[in-house]
N, C-alpha and C positions, 0 to 999 in steps of 0.2 A: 460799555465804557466810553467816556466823553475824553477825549486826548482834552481839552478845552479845561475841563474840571480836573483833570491828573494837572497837568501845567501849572493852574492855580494852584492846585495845593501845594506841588512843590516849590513854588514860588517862594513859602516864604522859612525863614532859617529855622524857625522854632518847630515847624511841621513836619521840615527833615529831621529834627535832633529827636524829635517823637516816633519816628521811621526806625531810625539809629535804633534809640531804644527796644523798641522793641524786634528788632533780629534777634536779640536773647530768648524771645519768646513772651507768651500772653504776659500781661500787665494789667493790673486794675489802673482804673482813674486817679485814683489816689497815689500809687506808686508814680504814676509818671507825673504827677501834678509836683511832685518830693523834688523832681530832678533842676524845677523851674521856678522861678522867686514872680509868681504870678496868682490871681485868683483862680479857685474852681472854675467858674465861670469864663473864663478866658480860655483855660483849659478843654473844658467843653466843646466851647467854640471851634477850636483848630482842631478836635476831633471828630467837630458833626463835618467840617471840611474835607476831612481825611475819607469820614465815611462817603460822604458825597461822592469822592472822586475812586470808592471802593479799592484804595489803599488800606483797610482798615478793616477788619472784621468784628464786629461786636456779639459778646455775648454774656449771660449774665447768669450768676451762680449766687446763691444764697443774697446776701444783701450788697452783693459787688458786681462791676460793670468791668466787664476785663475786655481787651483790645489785643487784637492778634494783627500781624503782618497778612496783607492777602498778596503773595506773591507771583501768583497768576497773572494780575497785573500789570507789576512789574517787571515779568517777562515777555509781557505782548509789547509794551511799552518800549521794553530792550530790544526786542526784533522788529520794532518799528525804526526805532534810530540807526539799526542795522542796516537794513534795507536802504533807508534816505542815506548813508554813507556809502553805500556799493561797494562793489568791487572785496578785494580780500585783503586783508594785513600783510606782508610777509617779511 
């Protein structure tokens, strides 16, 4: 994983709100493209991002492309920022 490509993708709002969505669990292209007043294409786009930054798991069943959360991730990513904070909460 590239922290550099995780960063960019989170950078921008609409790639979180595609994040968002899917903690529900897998989604096709289409369900998540419903949630946004944007083209396929655009759509796409923030999700070959997403993939890049392997935020994103793709996989594909009959004639749909479904997107799952890769939360692994997301928890290396959490125990990084953990780490650069030090120390404990209390």
């Amino acid at each position: 994983m590239s922290f550099g490509q995780t960063f960019k993708a989170l950078s921008d709002p609409v790639r979180r709100e595609i994040l968002t969505l899917l903690k529900q669990g897998k989604l096709s292209a289409g369900e998540i493209g419903s949630h946004f007043d944007m083209t396929g294409a655009t759509i796409s786009y923030h999700l070959s991002i997403l993939k890049k930054a392997d935020l994103v798991y793709e996989s594909k069943y009959k004639n749909y492309v479904y997107y799952e959360l890769n939360t692994s991730v997301v928890e290396e990513l959490m125990v990084w920022l953990s780490d650069l904070k030090g120390g404990t909460q209390e």
